[in-house]
N, C-alpha and C positions, 0 to 999 in steps of 0.2 A: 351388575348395575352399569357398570361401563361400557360393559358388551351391548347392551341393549341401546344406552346412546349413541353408540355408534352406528349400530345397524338400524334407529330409527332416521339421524343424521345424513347418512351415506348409504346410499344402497349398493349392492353387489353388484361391480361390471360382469355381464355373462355369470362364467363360474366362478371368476373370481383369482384365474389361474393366470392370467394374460390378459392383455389386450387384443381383442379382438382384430381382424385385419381391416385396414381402411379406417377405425375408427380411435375414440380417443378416448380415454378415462375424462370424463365430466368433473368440473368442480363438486358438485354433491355428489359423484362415486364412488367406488372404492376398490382395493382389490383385497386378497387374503389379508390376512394379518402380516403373518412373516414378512409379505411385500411389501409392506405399509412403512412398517419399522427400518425395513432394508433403505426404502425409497425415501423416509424421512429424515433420516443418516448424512444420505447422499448430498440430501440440499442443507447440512450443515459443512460437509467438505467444500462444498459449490462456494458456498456464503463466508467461510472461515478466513480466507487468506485477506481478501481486501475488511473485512467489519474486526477483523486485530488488526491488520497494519495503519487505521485510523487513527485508535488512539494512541497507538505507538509516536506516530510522527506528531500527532496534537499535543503528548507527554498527557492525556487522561488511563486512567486504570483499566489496563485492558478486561481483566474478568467483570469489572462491573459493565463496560461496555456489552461484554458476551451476553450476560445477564438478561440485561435490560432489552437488548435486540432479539432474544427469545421472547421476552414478556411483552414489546412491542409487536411481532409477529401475531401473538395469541389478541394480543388485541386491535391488530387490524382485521385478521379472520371472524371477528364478534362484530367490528363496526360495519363492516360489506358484508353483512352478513348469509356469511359462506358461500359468495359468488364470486370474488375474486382471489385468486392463489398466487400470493406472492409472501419474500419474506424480506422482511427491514431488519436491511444492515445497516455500517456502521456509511452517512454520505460522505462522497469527497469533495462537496462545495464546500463545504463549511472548512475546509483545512485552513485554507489562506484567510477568511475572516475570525476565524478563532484565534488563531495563532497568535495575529497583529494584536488582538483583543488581551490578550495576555499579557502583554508586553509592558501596560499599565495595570492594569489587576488582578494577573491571576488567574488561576481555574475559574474561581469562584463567579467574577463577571461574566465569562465568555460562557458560563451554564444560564448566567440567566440570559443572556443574550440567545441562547436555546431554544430556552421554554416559550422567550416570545416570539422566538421564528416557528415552534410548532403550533403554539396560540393562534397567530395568525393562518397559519398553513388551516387548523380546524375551522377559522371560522371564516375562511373561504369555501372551503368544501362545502361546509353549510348553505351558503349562499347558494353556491353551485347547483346543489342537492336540489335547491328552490326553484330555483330559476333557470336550469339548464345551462349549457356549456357554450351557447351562442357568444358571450363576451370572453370567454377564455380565448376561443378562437379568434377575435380580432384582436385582444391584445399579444398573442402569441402564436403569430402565422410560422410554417417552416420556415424561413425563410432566419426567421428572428426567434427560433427558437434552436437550430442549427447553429446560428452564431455565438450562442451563450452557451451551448454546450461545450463548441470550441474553445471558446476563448476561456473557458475555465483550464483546457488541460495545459493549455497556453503559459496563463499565469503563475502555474504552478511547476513551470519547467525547471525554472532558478531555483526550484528545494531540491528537485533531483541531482541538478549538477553539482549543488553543493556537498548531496550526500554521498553521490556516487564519487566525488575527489577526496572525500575522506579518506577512503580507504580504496581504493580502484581499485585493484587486485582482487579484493573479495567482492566487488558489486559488478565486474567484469563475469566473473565464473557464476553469479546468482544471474547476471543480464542472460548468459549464452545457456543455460540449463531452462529459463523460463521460453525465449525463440524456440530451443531445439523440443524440447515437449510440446510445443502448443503445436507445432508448426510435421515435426516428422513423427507423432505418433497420432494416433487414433483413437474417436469414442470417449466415452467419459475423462479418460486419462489425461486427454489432449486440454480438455475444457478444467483440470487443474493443474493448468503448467504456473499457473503464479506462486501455488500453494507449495506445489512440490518444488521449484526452482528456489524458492526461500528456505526449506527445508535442504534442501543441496549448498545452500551458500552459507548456512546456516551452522551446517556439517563441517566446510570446509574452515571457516573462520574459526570454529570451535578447533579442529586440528590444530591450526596457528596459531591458538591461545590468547584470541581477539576475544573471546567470548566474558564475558564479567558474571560468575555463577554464585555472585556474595548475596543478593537478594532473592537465588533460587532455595538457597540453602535457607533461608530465615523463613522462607514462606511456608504456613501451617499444608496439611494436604484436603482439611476440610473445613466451610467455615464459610463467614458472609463476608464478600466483594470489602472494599473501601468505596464508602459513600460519602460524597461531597452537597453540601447545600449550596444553592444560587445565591448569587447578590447581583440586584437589578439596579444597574447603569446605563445613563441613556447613551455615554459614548460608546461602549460595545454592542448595544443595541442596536445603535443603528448602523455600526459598521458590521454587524454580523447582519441582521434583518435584509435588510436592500437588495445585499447580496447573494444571497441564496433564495429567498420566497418563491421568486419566480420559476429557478430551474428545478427546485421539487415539484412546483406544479407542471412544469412540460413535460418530464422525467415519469411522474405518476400518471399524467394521462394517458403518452406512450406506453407503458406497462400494460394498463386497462385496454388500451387500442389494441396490442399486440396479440395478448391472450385472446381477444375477442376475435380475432380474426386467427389463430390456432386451432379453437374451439367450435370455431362459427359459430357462435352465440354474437348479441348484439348488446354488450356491456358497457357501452357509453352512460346508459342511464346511472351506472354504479361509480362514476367519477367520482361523481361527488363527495360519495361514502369514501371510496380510497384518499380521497385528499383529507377528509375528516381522522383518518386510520392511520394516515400516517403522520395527521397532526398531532392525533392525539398519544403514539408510539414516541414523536420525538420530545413530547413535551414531560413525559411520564419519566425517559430516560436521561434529560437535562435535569430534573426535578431531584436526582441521587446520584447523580455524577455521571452518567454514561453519552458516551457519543449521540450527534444527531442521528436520524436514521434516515433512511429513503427504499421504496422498492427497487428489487437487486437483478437484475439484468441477468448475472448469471443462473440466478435461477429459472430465469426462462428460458437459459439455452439445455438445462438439465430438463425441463420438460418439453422444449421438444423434441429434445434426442429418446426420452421415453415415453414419451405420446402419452403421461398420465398427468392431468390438471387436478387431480384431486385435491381439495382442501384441507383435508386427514393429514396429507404427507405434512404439513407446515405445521398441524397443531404438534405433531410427532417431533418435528425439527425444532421449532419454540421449546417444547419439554426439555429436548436436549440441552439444549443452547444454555438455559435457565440450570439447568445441570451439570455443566462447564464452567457455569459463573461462579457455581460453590468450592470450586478446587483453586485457591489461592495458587496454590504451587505453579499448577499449569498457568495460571496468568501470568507469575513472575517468568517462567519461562520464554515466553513469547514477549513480555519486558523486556530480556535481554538481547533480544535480535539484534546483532552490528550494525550501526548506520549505515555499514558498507553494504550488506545485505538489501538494508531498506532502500538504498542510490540504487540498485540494480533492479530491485523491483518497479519503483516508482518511473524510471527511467520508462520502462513498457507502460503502466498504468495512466500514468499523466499523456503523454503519447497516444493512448488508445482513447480517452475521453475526447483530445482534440479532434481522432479522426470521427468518430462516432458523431460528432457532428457535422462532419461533411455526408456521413450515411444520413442522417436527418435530411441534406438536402435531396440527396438523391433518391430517397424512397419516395419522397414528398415532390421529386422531379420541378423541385425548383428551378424556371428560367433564368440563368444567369444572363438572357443577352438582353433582358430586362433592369435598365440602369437604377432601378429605386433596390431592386434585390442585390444587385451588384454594388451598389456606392452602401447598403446597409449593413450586408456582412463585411467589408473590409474598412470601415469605419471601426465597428464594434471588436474582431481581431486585432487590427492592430492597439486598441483602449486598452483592452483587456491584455494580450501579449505586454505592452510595453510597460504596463503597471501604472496606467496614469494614476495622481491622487490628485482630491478636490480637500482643500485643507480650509473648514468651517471653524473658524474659532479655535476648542477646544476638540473640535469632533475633524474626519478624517474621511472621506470614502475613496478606497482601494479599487482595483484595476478590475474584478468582477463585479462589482458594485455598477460601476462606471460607465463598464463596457456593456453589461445587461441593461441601462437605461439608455443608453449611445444605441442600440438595439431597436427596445421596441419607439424612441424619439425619433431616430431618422427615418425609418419605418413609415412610421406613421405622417409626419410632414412631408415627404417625398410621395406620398401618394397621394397625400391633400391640394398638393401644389402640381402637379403633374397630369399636361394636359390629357384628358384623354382618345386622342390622336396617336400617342407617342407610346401607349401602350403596342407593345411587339405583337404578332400573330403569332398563331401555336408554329409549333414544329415539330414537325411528322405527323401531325395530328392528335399531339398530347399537348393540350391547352396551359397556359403556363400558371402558376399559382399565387395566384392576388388571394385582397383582400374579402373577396363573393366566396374563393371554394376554401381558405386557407384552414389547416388543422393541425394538431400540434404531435410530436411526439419523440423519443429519446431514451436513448436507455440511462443505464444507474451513473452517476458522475460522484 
């Protein structure tokens, strides 16, 4: 029975042996079996290091997070249905408005504060879905959508140094094993330098007797996750919502832009659905306790280092993922990773989200000697970097928050107001990117 879904689903690249040369395994194809399972594996290694060190640093339960980003996976693959290949892990906007969110309520606030950033995220897509992606694009030109990606790894710099001076020593030897893997070896190997470098520091700290194995030992070896129910408050509501909405929708369009131009297909029409998929992934896993999600950038460097987009591999990787969630054990494990660990990792991680938005500018050949793009991004950097707060009463909004609306606000007045005279001419012959051609895109933050 299964066999037959699959092979009515996905039809066989060639023999089914390889990829073909010059070409690429299609979303709707497939290769053998064994390959399948090999390849669907893969993109749980790809996806593992950063969707556990989320809820570590958030303090949520990491196996229910596993869990649920398997089961959000499966049901993003249903809502694009089986055109776009990607898998929802755990996001890392949501670190810094969760966290603050806790600080008066608990887990339990900062889950419903979740449910309604993925609420929202779905009934945008929706919209999208309708109406096309023409108003996405003006409210989220490169320009301004490169600055919130930065300025989130920005804000999130002061968790790393905190964590990393916990314990230096052990986040120094996790920092230099993550560089030296990503940097001097090669091939998939290279593209797990976070996973394996936590695993190195992980080792070491464990030699020095940092490691705390009193909740590895209680934890059952099989058995269902800890699940959390939401409580919906409008102060973590809207210091989580603000915050994050935006960069999952840049972040998800780029995904869908990316693969669509891997694949040469024309998959913009499927925005919409991905933003629906991944509203409805992160709403599903705020709903029982697990981290928000978003599509994961690392997984598109695992496909294009194996030229296979099949959507098989992910429902194979979801399986798993969801079959990780049931091993208590292994979740406590990955509980216990040293802060110091997590300072060496985060140090790279937060780091590479900053730069990741300067590639937003550059792929999108952003004119900087255009003053509305220049006074917009370094407005919203330093908002963001410096942690401004807006302190509303009771409510609060925080330096992402801030800086994302510092973003698309200067943005948009500077080009209202700005004669159009003083608009620059191209240079070299690549026209600069206003608001006629501007388009969004980003990988995972």
């Amino acid at each position: 029975m299964a066999g037959s879904f699959i092979s009515r689903t996905w039809k066989l690249h060639g023999d089914g042996s390889a990829v073909r040369p010059g070409a690429v395994v299609a979303p709707d194809e497939r290769l053998s079996t064994p390959l399948m399972l090999g390849l669907g594996m893969q993109h749980v290694l790809a996806m593992f290091g950063s969707t556990a060190l989320v809820p570590v640093l958030t303090k949520f339960p990491v196996s229910t997070t596993i869990l649920f980003s398997g089961v959000g996976t499966l049901l993003f693959v249903l809502m694009t249905r089986n055109r776009v290949p990607s898998y929802t892990g755990s996001s890392f906007a949501f670190i810094a408005p969760v966290t603050a969110s806790q600080t008066d309520g608990g887990m339990a606030v900062a889950l419903g504060g979740i449910v309604v950033a993925g609420v929202v995220v779905f009934l945008i897509g929706l919209l999208v879905d309708r109406i096309g992606t023409a108003p996405l694009d003006w409210l989220l030109p490169p320009v301004v959508t490169g600055s919130i990606v930065a300025l989130i790894g920005l804000n999130l710099a002061p968790v790393a140094k905190g964590q990393f001076e916990s314990q230096a020593g052990i986040a120094l030897v996790t920092l230099v094993a993550i560089v030296l893997i990503g940097v001097a070896l090669r091939g998939f190997v290279s593209s797990l330098s976070v996973f394996l470098g936590v695993v190195i520091g992980y080792v070491f700290a464990a030699i020095l007797g940092k490691v705390d194995w009193s909740k590895v030992h209680e934890a059952d070896w099989f058995g269902f996750p800890d699940f959390a129910t939401p409580e919906f408050q409008w102060k973590a509501i809207l210091l989580i919502v603000p915050a994050v909405v935006l960069v999952l929708l840049a972040e998800n369009a780029g995904h869908v832009k990316t693969v669509g131009a891997m694949t040469e297909r024309d998959l913009d029409g499927d925005i919409g659905r991905s933003f629906m998929g991944d509203g409805l992934a992160t709403t599903v896993s705020g709903l029982f306790g697990g981290s928000a999600t978003t599509t994961y950038g690392e997984n598109i460097g695992v496909m294009g280092l194996t030229r296979v987009y099949s959507t098989l591999a992910y429902v194979i990787a979801g399986l798993t993922a969801i079959a990780l969630g049931l091993l208590p054990k292994f979740g406590a494990i990955v509980q216990a990773i040293p802060t110091g660990v997590l300072g060496g990792a985060v140090t790279v991680l937060f780091g590479l989200i900053a730069v990741l938005g300067a590639r937003v500018w550059i792929d999108a050949r952003v004119d900087f000697r255009d003053p509305v793009n220049l006074i917009t991004a370094a407005v919203a950097l330093v908002v963001g970097a410096g942690d401004y707060t807006l302190h509303w009463g009771d409510y609060s909004f925080a330096g992402i928050a801030m800086g994302t609306i510092a973003a698309i606000v200067t943005y948009r007045v500077l080009t209202l107001v700005r004669p159009a005279d003083l608009v620059p001419p191209p240079a070299d012959g690549v026209p600069p990117v206003g608001p006629a051609d501007a388009g969004t895109g980003a990988d995972r933050t």
